[in-house]
C-alpha positions as CSV (number, residue, x, y, z in Angstrom):
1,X,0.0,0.0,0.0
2,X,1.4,3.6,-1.0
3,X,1.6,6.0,1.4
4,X,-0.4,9.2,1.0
5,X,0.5,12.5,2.0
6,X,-2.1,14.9,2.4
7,X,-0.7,18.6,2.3
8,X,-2.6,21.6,3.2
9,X,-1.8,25.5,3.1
10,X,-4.0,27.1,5.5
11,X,-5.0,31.0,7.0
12,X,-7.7,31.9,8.8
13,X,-9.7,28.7,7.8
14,X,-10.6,27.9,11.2
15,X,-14.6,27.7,10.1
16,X,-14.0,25.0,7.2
17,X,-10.2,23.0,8.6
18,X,-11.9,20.7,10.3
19,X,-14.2,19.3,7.5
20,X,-11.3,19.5,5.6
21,X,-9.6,17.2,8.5
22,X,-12.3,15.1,8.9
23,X,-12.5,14.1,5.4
24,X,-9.2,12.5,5.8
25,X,-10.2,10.6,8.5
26,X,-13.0,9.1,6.9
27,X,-11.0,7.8,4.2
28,X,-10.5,4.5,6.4
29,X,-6.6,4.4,4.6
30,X,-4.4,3.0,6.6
31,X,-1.1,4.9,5.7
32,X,-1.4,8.4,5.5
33,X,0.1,11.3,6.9
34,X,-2.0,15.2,7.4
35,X,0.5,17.7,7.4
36,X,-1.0,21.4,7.7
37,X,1.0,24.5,7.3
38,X,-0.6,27.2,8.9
39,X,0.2,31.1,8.1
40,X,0.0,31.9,11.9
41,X,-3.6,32.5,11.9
42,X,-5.7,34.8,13.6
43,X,-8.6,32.6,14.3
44,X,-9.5,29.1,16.2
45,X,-7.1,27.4,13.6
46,X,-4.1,26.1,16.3
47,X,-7.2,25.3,18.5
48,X,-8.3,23.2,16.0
49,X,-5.2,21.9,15.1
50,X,-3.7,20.5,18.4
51,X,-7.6,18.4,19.2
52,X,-6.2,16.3,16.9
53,X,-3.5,14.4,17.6
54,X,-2.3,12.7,13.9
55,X,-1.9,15.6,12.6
56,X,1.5,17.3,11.7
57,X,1.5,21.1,11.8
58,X,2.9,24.3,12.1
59,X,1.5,27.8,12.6
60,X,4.0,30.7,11.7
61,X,4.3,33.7,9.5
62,X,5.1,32.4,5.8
63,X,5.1,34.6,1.9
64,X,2.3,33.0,1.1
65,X,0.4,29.9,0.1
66,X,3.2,28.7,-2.4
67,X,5.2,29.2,0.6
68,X,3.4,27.0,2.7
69,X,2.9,24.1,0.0
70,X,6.6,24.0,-0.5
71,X,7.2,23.5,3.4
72,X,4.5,21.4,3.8
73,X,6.4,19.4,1.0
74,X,9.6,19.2,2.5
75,X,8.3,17.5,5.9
76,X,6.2,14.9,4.4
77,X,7.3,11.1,3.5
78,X,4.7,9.8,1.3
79,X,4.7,8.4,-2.0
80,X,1.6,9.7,-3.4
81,X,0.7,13.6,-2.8
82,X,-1.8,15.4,-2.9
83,X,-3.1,19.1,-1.5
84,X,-5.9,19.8,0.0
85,X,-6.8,23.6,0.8
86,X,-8.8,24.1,4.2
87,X,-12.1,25.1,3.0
88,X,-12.3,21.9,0.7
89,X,-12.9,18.1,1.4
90,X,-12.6,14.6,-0.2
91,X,-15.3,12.4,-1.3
92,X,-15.1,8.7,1.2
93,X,-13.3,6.3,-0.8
94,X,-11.2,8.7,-2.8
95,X,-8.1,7.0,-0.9
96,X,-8.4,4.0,-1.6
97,X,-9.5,4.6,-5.7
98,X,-6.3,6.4,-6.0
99,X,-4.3,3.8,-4.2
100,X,-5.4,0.9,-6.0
101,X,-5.5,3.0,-9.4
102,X,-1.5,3.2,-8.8
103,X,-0.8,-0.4,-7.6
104,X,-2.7,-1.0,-10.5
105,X,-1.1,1.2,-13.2
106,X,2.7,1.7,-11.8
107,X,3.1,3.7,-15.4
108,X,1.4,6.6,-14.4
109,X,1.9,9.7,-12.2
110,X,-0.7,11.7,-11.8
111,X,-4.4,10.4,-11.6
112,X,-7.0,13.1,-11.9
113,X,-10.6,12.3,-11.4
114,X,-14.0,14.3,-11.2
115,X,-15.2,16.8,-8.5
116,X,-17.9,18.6,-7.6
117,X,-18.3,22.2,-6.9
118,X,-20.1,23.4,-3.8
119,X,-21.8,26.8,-4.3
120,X,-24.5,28.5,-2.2
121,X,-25.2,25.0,-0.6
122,X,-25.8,23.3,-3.8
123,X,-23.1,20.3,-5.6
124,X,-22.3,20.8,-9.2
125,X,-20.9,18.4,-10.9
126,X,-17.2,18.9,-12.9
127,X,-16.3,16.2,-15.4
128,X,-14.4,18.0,-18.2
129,X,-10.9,18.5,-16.7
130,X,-8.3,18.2,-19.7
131,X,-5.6,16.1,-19.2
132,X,-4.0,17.7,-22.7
133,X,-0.5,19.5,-22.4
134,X,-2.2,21.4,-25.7
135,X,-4.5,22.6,-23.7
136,X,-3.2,24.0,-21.4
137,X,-0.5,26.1,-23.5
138,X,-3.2,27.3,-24.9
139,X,-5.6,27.6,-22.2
140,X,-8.2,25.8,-24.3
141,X,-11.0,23.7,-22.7
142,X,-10.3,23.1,-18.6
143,X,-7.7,21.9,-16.8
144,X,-8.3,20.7,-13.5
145,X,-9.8,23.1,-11.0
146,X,-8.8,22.0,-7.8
147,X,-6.0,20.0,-6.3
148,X,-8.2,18.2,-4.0
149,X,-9.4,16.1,-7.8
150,X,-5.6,14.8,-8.7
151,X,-2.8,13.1,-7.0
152,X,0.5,12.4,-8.6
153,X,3.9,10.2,-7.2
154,X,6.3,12.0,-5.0
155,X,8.7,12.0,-8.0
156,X,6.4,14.6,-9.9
157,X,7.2,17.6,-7.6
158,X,11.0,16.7,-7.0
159,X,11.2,17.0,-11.0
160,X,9.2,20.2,-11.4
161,X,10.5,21.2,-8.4
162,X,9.4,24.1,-5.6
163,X,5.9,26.3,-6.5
164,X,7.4,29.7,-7.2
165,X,6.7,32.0,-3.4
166,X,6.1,35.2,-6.4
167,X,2.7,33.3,-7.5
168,X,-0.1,33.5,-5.1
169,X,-2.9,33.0,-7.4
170,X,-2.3,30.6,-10.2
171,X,0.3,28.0,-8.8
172,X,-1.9,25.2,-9.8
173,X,-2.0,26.4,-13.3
174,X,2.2,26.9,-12.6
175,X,2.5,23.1,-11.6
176,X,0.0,21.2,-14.1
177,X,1.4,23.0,-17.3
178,X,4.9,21.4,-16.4
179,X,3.5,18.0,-15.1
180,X,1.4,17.7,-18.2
181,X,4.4,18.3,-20.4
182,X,7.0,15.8,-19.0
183,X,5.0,13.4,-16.9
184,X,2.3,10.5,-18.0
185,X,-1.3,11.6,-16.8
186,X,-4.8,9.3,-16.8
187,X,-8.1,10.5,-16.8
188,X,-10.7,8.4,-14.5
189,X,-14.5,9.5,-13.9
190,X,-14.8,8.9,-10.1
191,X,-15.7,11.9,-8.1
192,X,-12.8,12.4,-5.6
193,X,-13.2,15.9,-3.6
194,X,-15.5,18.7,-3.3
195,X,-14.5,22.3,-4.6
196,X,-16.5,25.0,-2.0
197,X,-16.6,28.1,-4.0
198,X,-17.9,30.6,-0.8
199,X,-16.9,33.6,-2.9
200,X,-14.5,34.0,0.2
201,X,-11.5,32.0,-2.2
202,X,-8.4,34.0,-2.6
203,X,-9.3,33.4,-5.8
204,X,-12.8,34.3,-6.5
205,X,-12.4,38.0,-7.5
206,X,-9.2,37.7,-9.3
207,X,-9.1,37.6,-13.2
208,X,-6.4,34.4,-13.2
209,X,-6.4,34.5,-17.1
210,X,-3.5,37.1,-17.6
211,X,-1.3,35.3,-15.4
212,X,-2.2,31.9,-16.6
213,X,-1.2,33.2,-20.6
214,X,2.5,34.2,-19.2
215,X,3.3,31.4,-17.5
216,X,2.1,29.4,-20.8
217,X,4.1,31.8,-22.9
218,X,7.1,31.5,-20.3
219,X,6.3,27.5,-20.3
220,X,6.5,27.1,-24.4
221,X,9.3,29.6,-24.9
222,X,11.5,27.5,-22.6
223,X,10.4,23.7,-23.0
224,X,8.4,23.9,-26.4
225,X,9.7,26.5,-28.9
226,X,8.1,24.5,-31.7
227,X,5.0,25.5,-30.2
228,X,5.3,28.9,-29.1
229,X,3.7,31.0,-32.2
230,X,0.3,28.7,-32.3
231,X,0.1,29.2,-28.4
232,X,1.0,33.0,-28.7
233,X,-1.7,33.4,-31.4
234,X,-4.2,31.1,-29.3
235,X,-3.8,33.2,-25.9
236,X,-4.0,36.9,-27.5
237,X,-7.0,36.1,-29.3
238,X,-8.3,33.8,-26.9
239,X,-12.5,35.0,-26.0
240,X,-11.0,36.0,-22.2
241,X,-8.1,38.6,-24.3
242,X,-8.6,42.0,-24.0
243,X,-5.9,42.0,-27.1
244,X,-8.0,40.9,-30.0
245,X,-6.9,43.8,-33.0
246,X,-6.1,41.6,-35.9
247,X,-3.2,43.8,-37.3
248,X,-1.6,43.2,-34.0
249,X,-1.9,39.2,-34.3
250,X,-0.4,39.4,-38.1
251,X,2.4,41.5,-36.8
252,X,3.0,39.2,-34.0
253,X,2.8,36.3,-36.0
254,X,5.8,37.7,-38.2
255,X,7.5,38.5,-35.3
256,X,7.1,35.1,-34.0
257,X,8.0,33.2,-37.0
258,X,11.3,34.9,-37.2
259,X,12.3,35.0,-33.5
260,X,11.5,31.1,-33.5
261,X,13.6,30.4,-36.7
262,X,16.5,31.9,-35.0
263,X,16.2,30.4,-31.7
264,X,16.0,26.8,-33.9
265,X,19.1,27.8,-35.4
266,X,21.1,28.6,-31.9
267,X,19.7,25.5,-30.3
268,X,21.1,23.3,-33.5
């Protein structure tokens, strides 16, 4: 049996952690670890934290929550990860899906599966999470929304190596781009964790297209060069672009073509 680690950033989320703890629990999974990194919150999150004894935590100041997933990281042990932020929870039986999905299938790395999206009380389903590096690099159709719906072997992160502490809003985005590209994903269609949009998220209010388009373009540039004038051209006239003049695009394309040729020619 693989053991799971079950990393969560947290602030503040004293009115959803222990849910989010609970769900855990539930699982019935024998080897697991909990380890919560807390951003020495304000409310009854320590409280809450030392009623249960399993769990490993800390509470201190940190940059953030890439900050806090990176530490988080570091102190666990398992084979399989997976995050799960404070105001979210798992489905019962998503343990032992994943582990046996692995055992079974020692080819892959990252399983992601189905959630469902709590908002205003109500559970919407989410099935059409992309498991295509394409697209991603072109932000096309929907990668998956929330970590708490994939888990991936230890060796994923150590390769892709620490979130970046400068990206507060679209790390997920950061991560999945580069363990699409070099890592072997599978699709399944159990529901494994429930999404709670409270319009509280850090990321409810905050247009995470922009962001998303440089890191793609950053991505590409750097791993994909062949690539990087059809994902330029995809992003900047993409419907969720405020940069949709057409004489731009055919200036950009030129520009594209010719910066790409040359960078072929230095990399040969």
């Amino acid at each position: 049996m693989a053991k799971i680690s079950v990393l969560t950033p947290s602030y503040n989320s004293g009115k959803y952690l222990k849910r989010a703890i609970d769900s855990v629990l539930i699982q019935e999974y024998v080897d697991f670890e909990h380890i919560v990194i807390d951003g020495a919150s304000t409310d009854n999150t320590v409280e809450i934290l030392k009623s249960y004894p399993h769990i490993i935590w800390k509470s201190e100041e940190d940059s953030g929550q890439s900050d806090a997933m990176n530490k988080a990281f570091k102190m666990s042990s398992g084979d399989i990860i997976v995050y799960l932020n404070a105001d979210d929870y798992f489905l019962p039986g998503a343990f032992q899906t994943i582990g046996d999905f692995f055992k079974e299938n020692n080819q892959t790395d990252i399983v992601v599966g189905n959630l469902y999206i709590e908002r205003n009380g109500e559970m919407q389903p989410n099935t059409n999470a992309t498991i295509n590096y394409n697209d991603l690099r072109r932000i096309k159709g929907r990668f998956p929304l929330n970590p708490v719906s994939y888990f991936y072997k230890r060796k994923v992160q150590q390769t892709i190596g620490p979130f970046p502490e400068d990206e507060h809003y679209t790390m997920d985005f950061w991560f999945l781009i580069r363990a699409f590209f070099f890592h072997k994903i599978v699709k399944i269609e159990e529901f494994l964790g429930v999404f709670t949009f409270s319009g509280e998220n850090k990321t409810a209010n905050h247009d995470s297209f922009n962001a998303q388009r440089a890191i793609a373009l950053k991505f590409v540039l750097s791993n994909d060069i062949k690539n990087f004038g059809s994902s330029a051209k995809a992003l900047f006239l993409h419907q969720r672009s405020k940069s949709k003049i057409k004489y731009v695009m055919i200036f950009l394309d030129s520009l594209i073509l010719r910066f790409k040729r040359k960078i072929i020619n230095i990399l040969r």
